[in-house]
Structures are given as structure tokens and as C-alpha cells.
N, C-alpha and C positions, 0 to 999 in steps of 0.2 A: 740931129738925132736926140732920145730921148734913153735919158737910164733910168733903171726903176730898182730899188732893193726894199723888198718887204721882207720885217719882220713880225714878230708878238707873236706866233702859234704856238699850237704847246698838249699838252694834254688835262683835259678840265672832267669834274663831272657832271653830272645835269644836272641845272639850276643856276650852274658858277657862270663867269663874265672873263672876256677876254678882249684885247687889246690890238689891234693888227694896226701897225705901220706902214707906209709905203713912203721912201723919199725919193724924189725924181730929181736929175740933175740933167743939162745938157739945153737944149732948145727947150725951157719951159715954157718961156712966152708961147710957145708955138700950139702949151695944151689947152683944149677946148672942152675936155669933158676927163673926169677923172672914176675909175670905177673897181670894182670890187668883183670878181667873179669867184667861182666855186667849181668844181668838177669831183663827184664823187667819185667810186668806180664802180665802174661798166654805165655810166653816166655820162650825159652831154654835160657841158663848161654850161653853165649856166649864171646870168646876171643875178646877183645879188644887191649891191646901191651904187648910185653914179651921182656924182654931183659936177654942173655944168661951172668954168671957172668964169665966164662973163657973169653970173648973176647969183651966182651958188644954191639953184635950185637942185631939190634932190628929188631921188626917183628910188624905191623900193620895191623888191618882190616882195608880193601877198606875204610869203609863206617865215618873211624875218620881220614886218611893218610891226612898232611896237616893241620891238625886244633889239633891235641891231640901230644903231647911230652912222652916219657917213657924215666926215666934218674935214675940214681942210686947213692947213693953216699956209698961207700965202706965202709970209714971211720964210719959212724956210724949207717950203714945196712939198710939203708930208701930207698925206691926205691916210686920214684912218678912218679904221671899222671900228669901235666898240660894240661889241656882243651881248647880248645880257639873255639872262633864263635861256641859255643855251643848251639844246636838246640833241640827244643822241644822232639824229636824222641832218645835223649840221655840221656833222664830220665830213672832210671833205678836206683838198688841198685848192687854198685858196690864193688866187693870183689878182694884181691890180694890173686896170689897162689903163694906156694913156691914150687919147685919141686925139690931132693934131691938124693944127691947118692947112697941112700937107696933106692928109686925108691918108696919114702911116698910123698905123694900130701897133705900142709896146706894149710890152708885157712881160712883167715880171718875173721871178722862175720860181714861185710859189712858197709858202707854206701852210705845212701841214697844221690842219685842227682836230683833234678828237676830242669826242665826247662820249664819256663812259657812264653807260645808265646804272 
């Protein structure tokens, strides 16, 4: 099994940057993809960045490419988001998935980001 605890969310206003953590513990060898998702409300969980741990290629939605970073660091299994020119429209409680050679989906228990225009 896999633990996830994210933190960094916060409340910013448009234009500011922000920091999200996620550290996983437990069966990491077993992660194969590390990611970042969103759910606003009355909104579908939507992907925001993934980065794969065999090769650490990453994958962005359109709508953060250019302003959101997804980076990893190995050593002691944290995978973050930096945020930057962060817009009202990216408020949203944000959760990290871990995706695994067991083919089990975790997921973190979120937090929240606002941005105040």
C-alpha cells in the first residue's frame, strides 16, 4: 500500500505562486506514475500534471502548460506542483494520485487552493 500526505494550499491572489507537496510512503517502488489532480465544485476531478517515475516524463493540461511545474524528488518520494500566475479559475481542492504496479489508484485527501481575483 501506498500513503500520500499533501500539503502547500493556501489562499493566494491572482498573479501569486504556490507550492503543493505530496510525500508518499509505504510501497513506493511499486509507483509508476505520480500526479496532481483538481476538482472544483460542481466539477469533474480533473488531471492537472503527471510525471511517470521510470523516466520522469511529464504530461500537462492545456489549461496550466507554462504557469504550473510537476517535479519529483526520488530521494525522499515527494512529488510537487509549483503554481505560478495563478488565476482565479484554479481554485479548486487539489489532490495527488499514485498509480502502482498493482494497478491500485491512492489518493491523497486533498488540499484546498483559492485564488482571489
Amino acid at each position: 500500500q501506498v500513503q500520500l500526505v499533501e500539503s502547500g494550499g493556501g489562499l493566494v491572489q491572482a498573479g501569486g505562486s504556490l507550492r503543493l507537496s505530496c510525500a508518499a510512503s509505504g510501497s513506493t517502488l511499486s509507483i509508476t506514475v505520480m500526479g496532481w489532480y483538481r476538482q472544483a465544485p460542481g466539477k469533474q476531478r480533473e488531471l492537472v500534471a503527471q510525471v511517470l517515475s521510470r523516466d520522469g516524463r511529464t504530461n500537462y493540461a492545456d489549461t496550466v502548460k507554462g504557469r504550473f511545474t510537476i517535479s519529483r524528488d526520488n530521494a525522499n518520494n515527494t512529488v510537487y506542483l509549483q503554481m505560478n500566475s495563478l488565476k482565479p479559475e484554479d481554485t479548486a481542492v487539489y489532490y495527488c494520485r499514485a498509480m502502482t504496479t498493482t494497478y491500485f489508484d491512492y489518493w491523497g485527501q486533498g488540499t484546498q487552493v483559492t485564488v482571489s481575483s
